[in-house]
Each structure stands twice: as C-alpha cells, then as structure tokens.
MARVEX-302826 format. One record per residue (C-alpha): residue in one letter; x, z, y; residue number from 1. Coordinates in steps of 0.2 Angstrom, whole numbers, plus 5000, padded with zeros to 4 digits. Example, Ala and Ser with C-alpha at 12.3 -4.5 7.8 and 13.67 -1.06 7.14 Angstrom:
residues 2
A  5062  5039  4978  1 .
S  5068  5036  4995  2 .
//
This chain:
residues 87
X  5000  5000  5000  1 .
X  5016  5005  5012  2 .
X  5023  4988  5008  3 .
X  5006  4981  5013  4 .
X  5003  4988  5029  5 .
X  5021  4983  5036  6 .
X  5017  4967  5034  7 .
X  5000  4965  5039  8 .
X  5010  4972  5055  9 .
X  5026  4959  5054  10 .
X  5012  4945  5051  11 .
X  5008  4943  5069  12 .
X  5024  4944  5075  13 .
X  5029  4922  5075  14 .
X  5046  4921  5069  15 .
X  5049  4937  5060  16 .
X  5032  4937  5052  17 .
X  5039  4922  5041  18 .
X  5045  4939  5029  19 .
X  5027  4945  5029  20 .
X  5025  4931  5018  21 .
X  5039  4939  5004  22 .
X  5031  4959  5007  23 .
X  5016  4952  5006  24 .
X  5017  4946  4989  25 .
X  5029  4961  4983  26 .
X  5013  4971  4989  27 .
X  5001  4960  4977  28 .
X  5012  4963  4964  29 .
X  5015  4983  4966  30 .
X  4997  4983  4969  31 .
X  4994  4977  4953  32 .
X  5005  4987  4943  33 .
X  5000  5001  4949  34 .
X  4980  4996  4945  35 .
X  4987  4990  4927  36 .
X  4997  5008  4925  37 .
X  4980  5018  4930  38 .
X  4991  5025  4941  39 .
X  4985  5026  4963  40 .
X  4971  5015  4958  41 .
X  4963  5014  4972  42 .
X  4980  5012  4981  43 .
X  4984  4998  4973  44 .
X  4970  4991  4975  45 .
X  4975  4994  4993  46 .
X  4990  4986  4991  47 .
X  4981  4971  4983  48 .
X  4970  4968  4999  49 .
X  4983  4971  5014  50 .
X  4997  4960  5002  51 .
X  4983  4948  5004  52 .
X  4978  4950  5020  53 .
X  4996  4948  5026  54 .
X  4998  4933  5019  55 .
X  4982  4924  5028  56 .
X  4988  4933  5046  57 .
X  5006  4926  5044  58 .
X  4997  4909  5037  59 .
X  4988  4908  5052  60 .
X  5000  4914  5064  61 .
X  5013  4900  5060  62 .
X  4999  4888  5060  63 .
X  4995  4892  5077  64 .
X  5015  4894  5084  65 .
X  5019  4878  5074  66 .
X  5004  4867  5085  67 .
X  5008  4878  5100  68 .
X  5027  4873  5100  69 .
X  5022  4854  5096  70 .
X  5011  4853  5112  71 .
X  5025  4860  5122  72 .
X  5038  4847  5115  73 .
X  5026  4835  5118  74 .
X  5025  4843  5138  75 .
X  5043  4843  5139  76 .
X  5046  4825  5133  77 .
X  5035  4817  5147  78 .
X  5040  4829  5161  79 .
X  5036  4813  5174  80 .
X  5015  4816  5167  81 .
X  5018  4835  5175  82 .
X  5020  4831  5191  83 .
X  5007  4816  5193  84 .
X  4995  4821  5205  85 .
X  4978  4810  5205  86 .
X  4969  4804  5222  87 .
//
C-alpha cells in the first residue's frame, strides 16, 4: 500500500512520474502477494487499487506533457506566426 501511495504521488509529477509507472506495478504485485498469503488483506488489496491508479495518473500525465510539449515545438518553429497582428 506504501509503495502505492508514493506513486500515485510521483504520478503527477511530468518527468519523474515516468518511475510511478515501475512502483506502480511493484505495488500490483506486493498487493497481490499479500491477498494470496491471507496476510493485510485488505491492504493489499489497497495496494492493488493505488498500484493501479498510479499507473492511469502517470498514463495520463505523459499524455497530456507529451501534446503539451508538441504544441510548443510547434509555437517555437513558426515564431514569425507569434507576432502577426491582424487588421
């Protein structure tokens, strides 16, 4: 569950929540060795959900940084279109 929660955290950080994708599948997997072992069960199943949940909010953050940072390459290619003023 402590592995799941950091990165849920990490994921929405851009470049660093990269790593979130690796905690968030080492919490899947302690998540379900602990429901396996009987053992915290409803922590692993804690686990299970954040490891998850980490892995959608680092998905979606790179998604979102990856268009983000292609419409500003784009910007930056054409600076002349920036200052274009129209009557």
């Amino acid at each position: 569950m402590v592995v799941g929660i950091i990165a849920v955290l990490l994921a929405f950080i851009p470049i660093i929540g990269m790593a979130s994708f690796v905690l968030g599948l080492v919490a899947i997997g302690l998540g379900i060795f602990a429901v396996i072992k009987q053992r915290g069960k409803g922590q692993g199943i804690a686990g299970i959900i954040t490891g998850a949940v980490s892995i959608v909010v680092a998905l979606a953050v790179a998604i979102f940084t990856s268009a983000f940072l292609s419409i500003v390459d784009e910007e930056l290619e054409n600076p002349e279109d920036l200052f274009e003023m129209e009557p």
